[in-house]
Kinemage of the C-alpha trace (Angstrom):
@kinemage 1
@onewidth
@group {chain A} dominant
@subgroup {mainchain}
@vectorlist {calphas} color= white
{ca unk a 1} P -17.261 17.131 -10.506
{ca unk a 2} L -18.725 15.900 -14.075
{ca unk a 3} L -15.782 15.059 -16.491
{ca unk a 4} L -14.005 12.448 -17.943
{ca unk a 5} L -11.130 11.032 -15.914
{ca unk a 6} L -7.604 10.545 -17.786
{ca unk a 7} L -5.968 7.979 -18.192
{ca unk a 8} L -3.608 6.664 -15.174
{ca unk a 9} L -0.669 7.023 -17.724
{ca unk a 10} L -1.601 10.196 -18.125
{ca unk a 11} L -1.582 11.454 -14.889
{ca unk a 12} L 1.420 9.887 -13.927
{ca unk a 13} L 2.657 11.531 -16.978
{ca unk a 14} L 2.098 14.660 -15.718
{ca unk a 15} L 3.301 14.568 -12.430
{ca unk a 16} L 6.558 13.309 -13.384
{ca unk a 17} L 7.395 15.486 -15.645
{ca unk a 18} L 6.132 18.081 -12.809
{ca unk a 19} L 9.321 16.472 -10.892
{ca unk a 20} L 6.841 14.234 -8.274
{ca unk a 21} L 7.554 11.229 -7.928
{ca unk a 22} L 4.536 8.479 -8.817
{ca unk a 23} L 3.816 4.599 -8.599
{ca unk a 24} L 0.990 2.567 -8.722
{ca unk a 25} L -0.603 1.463 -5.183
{ca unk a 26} L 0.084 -2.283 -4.594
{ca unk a 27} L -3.848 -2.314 -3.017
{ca unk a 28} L -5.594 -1.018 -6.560
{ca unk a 29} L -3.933 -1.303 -9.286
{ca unk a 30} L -5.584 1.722 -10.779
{ca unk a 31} L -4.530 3.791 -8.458
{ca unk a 32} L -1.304 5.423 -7.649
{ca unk a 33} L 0.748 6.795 -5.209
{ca unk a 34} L 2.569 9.901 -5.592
{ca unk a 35} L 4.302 12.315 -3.428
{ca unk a 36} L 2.698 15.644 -5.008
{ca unk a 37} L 0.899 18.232 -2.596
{ca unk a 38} L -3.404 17.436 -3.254
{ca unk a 39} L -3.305 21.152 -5.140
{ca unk a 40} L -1.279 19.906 -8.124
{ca unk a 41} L -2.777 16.798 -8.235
{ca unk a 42} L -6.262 19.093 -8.156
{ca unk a 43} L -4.689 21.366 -10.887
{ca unk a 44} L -3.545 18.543 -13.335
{ca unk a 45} L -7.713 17.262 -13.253
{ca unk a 46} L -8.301 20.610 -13.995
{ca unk a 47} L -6.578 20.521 -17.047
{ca unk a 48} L -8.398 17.793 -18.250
């Protein structure tokens, strides 16, 4: 998949106001943890 990757902000943006919940993984900090199913997560890249 060539694009650009958002911003970790952004994403968690989006899946909170989506109604998932969303932290950052204590192992990367640029990574995060959220509770959303894989096919929203796939969606909000899509957007982008």
């Amino acid at each position: 998949m060539h694009t650009h990757i958002p911003q970790n902000k952004v994403i968690k943006s989006a899946l909170l106001n989506a109604g998932y919940r969303v932290s950052t993984s204590h192992a990367r900090q640029d990574s995060i943890k959220t509770n959303a199913p894989h096919h929203v997560i796939w969606d909000i890249m899509r957007a982008f």
